[in-house]
C-alpha positions in Angstrom: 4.9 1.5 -9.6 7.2 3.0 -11.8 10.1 1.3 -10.8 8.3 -2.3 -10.9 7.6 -1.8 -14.3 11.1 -1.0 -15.3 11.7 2.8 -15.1 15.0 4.4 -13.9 12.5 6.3 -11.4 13.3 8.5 -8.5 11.3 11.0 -6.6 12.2 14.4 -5.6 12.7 13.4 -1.8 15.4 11.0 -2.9 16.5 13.6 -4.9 16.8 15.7 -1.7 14.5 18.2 -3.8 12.2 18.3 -1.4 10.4 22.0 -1.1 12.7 23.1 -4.1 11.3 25.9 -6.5 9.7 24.5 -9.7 12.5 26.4 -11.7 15.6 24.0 -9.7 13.3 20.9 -10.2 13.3 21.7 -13.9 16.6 22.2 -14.2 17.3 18.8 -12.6 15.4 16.6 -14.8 16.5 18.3 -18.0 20.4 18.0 -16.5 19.3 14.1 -15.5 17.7 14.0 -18.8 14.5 12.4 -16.3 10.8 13.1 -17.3 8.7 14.8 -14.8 5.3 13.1 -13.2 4.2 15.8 -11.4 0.6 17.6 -9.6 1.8 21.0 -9.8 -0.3 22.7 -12.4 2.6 25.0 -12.8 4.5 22.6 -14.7 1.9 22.8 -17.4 2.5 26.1 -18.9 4.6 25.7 -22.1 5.8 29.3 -22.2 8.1 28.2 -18.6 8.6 24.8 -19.4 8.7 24.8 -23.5 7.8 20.8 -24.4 11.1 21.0 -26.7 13.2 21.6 -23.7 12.5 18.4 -21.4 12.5 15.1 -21.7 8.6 14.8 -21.1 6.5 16.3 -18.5 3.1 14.6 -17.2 1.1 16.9 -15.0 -1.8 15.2 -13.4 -4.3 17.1 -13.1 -6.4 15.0 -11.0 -9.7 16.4 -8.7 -9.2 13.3 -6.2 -5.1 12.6 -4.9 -5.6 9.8 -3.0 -3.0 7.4 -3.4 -5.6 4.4 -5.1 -6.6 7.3 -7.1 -3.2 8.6 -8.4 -2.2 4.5 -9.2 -5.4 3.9 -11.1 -4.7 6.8 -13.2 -0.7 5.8 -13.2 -1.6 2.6 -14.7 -3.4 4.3 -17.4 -0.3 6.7 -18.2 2.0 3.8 -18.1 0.1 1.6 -20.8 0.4 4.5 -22.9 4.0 5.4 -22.6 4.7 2.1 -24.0 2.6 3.8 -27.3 2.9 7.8 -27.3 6.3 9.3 -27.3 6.6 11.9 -24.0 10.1 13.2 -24.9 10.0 16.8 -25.9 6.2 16.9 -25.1 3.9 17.8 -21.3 1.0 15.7 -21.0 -1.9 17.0 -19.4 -3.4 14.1 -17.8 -7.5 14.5 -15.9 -9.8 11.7 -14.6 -11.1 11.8 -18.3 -8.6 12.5 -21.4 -4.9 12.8 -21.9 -4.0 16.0 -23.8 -0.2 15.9 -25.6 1.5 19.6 -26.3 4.5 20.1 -28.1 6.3 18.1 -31.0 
């Protein structure tokens, strides 16, 4: 989806992150300067993953990950990257609101 609609994307099995620790993936996307779409809650708590540090970090905190679900709320995130600025921020993303920490 991502990749259809332009993005350099890559996922963490092409990355051959597969079963990394949270602290390797990090480090990856910061060196890559790559945002992070992720459903590990971890990657929501700015005290490990400080907004300023990253190049944007969406968590989606979703009660339903089904694929159709994850897409419909993809295609909501991706109409408003093209309006809200992610780098240096973690979006917290649920079935009902986007919430935007950090600069």
């Amino acid at each position: 989806m991502l990749r259809e609609a332009g993005y350099d994307a890559e996922t963490v099995l092409f990355e051959n992150l597969g079963g990394a620790p949270d602290p390797c993936i990090a480090a990856v996307c910061r060196k890559e300067r790559r945002s992070l779409i992720t459903l590990d809650l971890d990657f929501s708590d700015i005290t490990t993953y400080p907004p300023a540090d990253y190049p944007g970090i969406i968590v989606l905190r979703l009660r339903n990950h089904s694929i159709s679900h994850i897409s419909e709320i993809m295609k909501k995130v991706m109409a408003m990257l093209l309006k809200e600025r992610l780098t240096g921020t973690i979006w917290s993303v649920d079935e009902r609101r986007v919430r935007i920490y950090g600069e």
